[in-house]
C-alpha positions in Angstrom: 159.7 54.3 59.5 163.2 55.1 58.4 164.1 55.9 54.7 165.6 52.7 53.2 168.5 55.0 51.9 169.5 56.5 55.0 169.4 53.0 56.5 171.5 51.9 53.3 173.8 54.9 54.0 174.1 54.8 57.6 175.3 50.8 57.2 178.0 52.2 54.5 179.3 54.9 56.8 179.6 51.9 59.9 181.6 50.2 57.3 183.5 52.9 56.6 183.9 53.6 60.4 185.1 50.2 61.2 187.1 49.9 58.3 189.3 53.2 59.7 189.0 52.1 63.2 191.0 48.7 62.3 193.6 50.8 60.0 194.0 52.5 63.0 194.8 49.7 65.6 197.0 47.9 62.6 198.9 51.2 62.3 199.5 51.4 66.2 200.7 47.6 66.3 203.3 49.1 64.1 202.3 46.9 61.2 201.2 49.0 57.8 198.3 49.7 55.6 197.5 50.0 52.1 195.5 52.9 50.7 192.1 51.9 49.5 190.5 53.6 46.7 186.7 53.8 47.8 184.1 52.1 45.9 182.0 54.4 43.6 178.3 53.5 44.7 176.1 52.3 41.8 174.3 54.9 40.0 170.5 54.2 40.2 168.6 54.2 36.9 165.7 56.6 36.6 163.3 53.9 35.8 160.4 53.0 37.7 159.8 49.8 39.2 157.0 48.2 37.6 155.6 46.7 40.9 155.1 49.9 43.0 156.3 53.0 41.2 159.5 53.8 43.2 162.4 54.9 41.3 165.6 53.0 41.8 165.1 49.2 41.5 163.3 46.6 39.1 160.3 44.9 39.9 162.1 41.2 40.0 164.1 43.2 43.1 161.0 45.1 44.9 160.6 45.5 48.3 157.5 46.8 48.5 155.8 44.1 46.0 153.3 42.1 48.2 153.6 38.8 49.9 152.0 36.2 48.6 149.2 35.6 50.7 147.5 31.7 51.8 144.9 29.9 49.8 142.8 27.7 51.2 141.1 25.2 48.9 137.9 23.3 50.2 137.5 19.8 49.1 135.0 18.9 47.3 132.5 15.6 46.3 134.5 13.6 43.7 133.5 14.0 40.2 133.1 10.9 37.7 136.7 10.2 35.9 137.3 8.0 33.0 140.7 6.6 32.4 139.9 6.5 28.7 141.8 9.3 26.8 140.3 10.7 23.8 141.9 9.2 20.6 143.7 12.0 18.1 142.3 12.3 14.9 144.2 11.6 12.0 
């Protein structure tokens, strides 16, 4: 299984690839390009996610939390029902 950040990284640095590659072609058109200052990544926090334990991202966010899985609910023999609803007390 590959390493969610290396598969995170890897996907920046094609970015970054195809980012140069169409400088590149602008430049040899002759038309111009403006310098880019890269984008800092986010810091992660040290905290742990509540859901699994891993550092780096909050439970609301995990990718490891588990699926919810199907219920199946049996029907059963109807029960007596009133439509009479209890009076408050006063």
């Amino acid at each position: 299984m590959v390493d969610k950040e290396k598969l995170a990284r890897l996907v920046a640095l094609k970015k970054t690839l195809d980012d140069t590659e169409n400088e590149i072609n602008q430049l040899l058109a002759g038309g111009s390009v403006q310098a880019q200052t890269p984008t800092p990544e986010k810091p992660k926090s040290g905290k742990k996610c509540g859901a699994c334990g891993e550092v780096g991202h909050r439970a609301d966010g995990c990718p490891n939390r588990p699926k919810a899985t199907e219920v199946t609910i049996e029907a059963t023999e109807p029960t007596e029902t009133t439509t009479e609803l209890p009076q408050p007390q006063l």
